[in-house]
N, C-alpha and C positions, 0 to 999 in steps of 0.2 A: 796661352789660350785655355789650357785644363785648370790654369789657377781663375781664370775669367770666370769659367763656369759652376764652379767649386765655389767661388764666392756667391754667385748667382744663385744658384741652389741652396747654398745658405740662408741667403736674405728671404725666399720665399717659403723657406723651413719656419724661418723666425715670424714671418707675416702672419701665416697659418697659425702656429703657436699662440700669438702675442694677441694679431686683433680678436679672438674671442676671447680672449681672458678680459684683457681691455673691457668688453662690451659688457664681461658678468660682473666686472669689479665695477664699472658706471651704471651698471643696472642698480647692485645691490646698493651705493653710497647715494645718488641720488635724493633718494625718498628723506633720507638722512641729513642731507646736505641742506636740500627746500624747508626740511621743518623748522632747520636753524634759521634757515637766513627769513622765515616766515614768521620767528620765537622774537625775532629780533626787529622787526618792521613794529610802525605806528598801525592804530587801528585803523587813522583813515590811508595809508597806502595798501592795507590789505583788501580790503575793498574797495577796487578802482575797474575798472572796464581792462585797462590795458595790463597786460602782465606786466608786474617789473623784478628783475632777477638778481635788486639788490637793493636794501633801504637808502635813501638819500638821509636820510635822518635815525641811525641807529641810536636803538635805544634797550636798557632794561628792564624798563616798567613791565612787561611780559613776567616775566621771573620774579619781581618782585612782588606783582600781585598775587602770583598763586603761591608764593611763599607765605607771606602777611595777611592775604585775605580770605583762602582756603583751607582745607583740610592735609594739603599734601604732607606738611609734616608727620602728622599721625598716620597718614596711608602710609609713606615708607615706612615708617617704624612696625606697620603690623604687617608689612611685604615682607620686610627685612627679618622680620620674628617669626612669619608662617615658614618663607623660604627654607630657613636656615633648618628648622625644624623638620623640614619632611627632608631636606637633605642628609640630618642626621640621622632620623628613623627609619629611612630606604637605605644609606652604604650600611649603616648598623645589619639589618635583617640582610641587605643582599651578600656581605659579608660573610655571615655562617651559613646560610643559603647556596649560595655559590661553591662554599668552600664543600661541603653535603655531596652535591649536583656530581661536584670532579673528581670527588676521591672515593666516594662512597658507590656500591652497587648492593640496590636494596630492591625489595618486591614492590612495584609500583613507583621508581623514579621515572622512569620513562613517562609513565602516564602523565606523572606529578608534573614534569617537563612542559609537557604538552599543553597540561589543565593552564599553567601563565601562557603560554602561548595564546592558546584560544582565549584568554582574557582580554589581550590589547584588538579583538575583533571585535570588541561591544564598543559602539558611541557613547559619548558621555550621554547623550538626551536619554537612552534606553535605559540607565539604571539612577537618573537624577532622582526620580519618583524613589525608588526604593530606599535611596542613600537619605536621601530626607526624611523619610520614615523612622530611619533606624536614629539617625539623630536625635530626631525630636523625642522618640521615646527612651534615648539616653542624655537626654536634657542638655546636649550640647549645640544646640542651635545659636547661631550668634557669640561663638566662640571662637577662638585659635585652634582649639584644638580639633573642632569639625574639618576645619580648610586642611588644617596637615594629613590628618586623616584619611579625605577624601581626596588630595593631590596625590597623597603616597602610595593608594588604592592605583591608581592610574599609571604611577612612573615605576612601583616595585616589579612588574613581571622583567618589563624591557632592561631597568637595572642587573637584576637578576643574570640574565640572557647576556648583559652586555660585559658582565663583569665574572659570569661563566665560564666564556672565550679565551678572559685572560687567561683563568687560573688552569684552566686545561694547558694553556702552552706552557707553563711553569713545568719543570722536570719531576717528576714523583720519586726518581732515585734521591732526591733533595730528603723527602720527608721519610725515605727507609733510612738514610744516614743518619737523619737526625732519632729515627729511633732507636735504631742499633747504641744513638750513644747516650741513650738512656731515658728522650725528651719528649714529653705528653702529646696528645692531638692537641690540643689546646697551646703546648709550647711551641709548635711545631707552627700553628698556624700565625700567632703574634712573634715570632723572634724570625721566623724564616720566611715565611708565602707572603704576609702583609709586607716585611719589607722591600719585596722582589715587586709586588703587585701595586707599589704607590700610584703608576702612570696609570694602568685602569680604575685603579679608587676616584683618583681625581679627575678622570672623562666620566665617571659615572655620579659622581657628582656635581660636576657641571650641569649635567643632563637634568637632577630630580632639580636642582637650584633653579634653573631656567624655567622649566616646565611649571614649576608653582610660580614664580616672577610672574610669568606670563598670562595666567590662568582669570577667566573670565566669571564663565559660566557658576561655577563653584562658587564664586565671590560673591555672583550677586543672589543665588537661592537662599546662600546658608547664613548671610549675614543682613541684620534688618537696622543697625543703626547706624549713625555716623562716625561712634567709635571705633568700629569695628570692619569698617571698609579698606579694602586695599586699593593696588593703585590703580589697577585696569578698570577696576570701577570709579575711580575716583575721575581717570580720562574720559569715561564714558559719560559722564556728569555735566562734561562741557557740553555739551550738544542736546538744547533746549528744543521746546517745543516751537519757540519761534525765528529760532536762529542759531548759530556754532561759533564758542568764542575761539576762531581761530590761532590766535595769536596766545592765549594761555593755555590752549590744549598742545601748540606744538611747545613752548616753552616746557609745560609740563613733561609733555613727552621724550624732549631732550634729556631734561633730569632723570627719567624714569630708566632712561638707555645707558646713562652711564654705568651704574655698576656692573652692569651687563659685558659692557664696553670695558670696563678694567679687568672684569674676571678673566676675561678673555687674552688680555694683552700679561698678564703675569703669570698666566698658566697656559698658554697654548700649549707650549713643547711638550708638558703631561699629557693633554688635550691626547694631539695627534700622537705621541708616541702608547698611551692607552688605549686610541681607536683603532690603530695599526697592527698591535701586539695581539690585540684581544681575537684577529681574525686568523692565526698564523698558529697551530700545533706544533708544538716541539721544537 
């Protein structure tokens, strides 16, 4: 009978557990799942009166259109250029930055702290005006180097912050042994801390990577031609003034999620073991 029950209690442990995960894992694929099988329908079953939750006639022409007959090629290429770039230029700075913040006590770090802090409270709309200002009067309008600039502006404090966490739980007797035997700040932080700190390098760059992938607003003020579009904007392109090419905006979309979608699947375990360690002193 107490094995009756024991098993009873289990299964309704597991209910509770399971169906809301269930429900966030169908929540979050969903959206994902429709775009595909929508990337993949003929134009005339996307527009029909009755839903259908699966083409009768799959097809690629979706994919291949916004391959051969759009810009998407060049959007990824200057996604994949701006990306990378504000990803290098935020672990770069959060790196010395961070390393500063954890071992260092100076007159005015606390404020300094603080000053990124209160920066991730300003909306992009508040300082768009400003940021274009200082562009155009540094003659980078319509550049790469505007969008890194102004992504990196946005993802360095939270970098910062998030890559802080780690380095404070890393042990500081580390960096007295290594100087007792003989080894600079600087040796100290590339042969010992960087190697210990790979898992929050790589969540914190996940982080600026995504954050520029994703980026809209920025895209479409600071850049005016078609060279020089990425991709959020190049999505946003499908949706005319008298109608929305369903079927090459989700095809588009699907390709635009993949890297996203492999970042993730080859680097999670840094992922979560850098978002886990970075909260956890000592």
């Amino acid at each position: 009978m107490s094995i009756k029950k024991t098993l009873h209690k289990m299964g309704i442990r597991a209910l509770i557990i399971w169906i809301p995960v269930i429900l966030i894992v169908f929540y979050s694929l969903f959206p994902l799942v429709w775009a595909f099988i929508t990337s993949i329908k003929p134009t005339e079953e996307i527009h029909t009166q009755r839903v259908k939750y699966w083409s009768n006639n799959p097809t690629l022409d979706n994919y291949i259109r916004v391959l051969g007959r759009t810009d998407f090629p060049r959007q990824f290429l200057n996604s994949m250029i701006v990306s990378a770039g504000t990803t290098v230029f935020c672990v770069a700075l959060s790196i010395t930055a961070s390393y500063a913040f954890s071992r260092f006590r100076f007159r005015g770090s606390t404020s300094l702290k603080k000053f990124f802090l209160a920066s991730q409270m300003f909306p992009k709309v508040l300082v768009i005006i400003p940021l274009f200002i200082i562009m155009r009067n540094l003659r980078l309008l319509n550049t790469r180097i505007s969008l890194i600039l102004a992504y990196a502006s946005f993802s360095l404090p939270y970098v910062v912050y998030m890559l802080l966490g780690y380095f404070m739980g890393i042990a500081q007797e580390l960096d007295e042994a290594a100087t007792v035997d003989g080894c600079s700040r600087t040796g100290i932080l590339f042969r010992i801390v960087l190697p210990l700190a790979i898992p929050g390098i790589v969540a914190t760059a996940i982080y600026a990577f995504i954050n520029a992938w994703n980026e809209l607003m920025f895209a479409v003020m600071f850049t005016s031609t078609r060279e020089m579009r990425t991709l959020p904007v190049g999505l946003n392109s499908y949706i005319g003034e008298y109608g929305i090419e369903w079927g090459m905006m989700c095809a588009a979309g699907i390709m635009t999620a993949v890297p996203v979608i492999l970042l993730f699947m080859f680097l999670q375990k840094y992922l979560i073991a850098g978002m886990t360690a970075g909260g956890v002193k000592g």
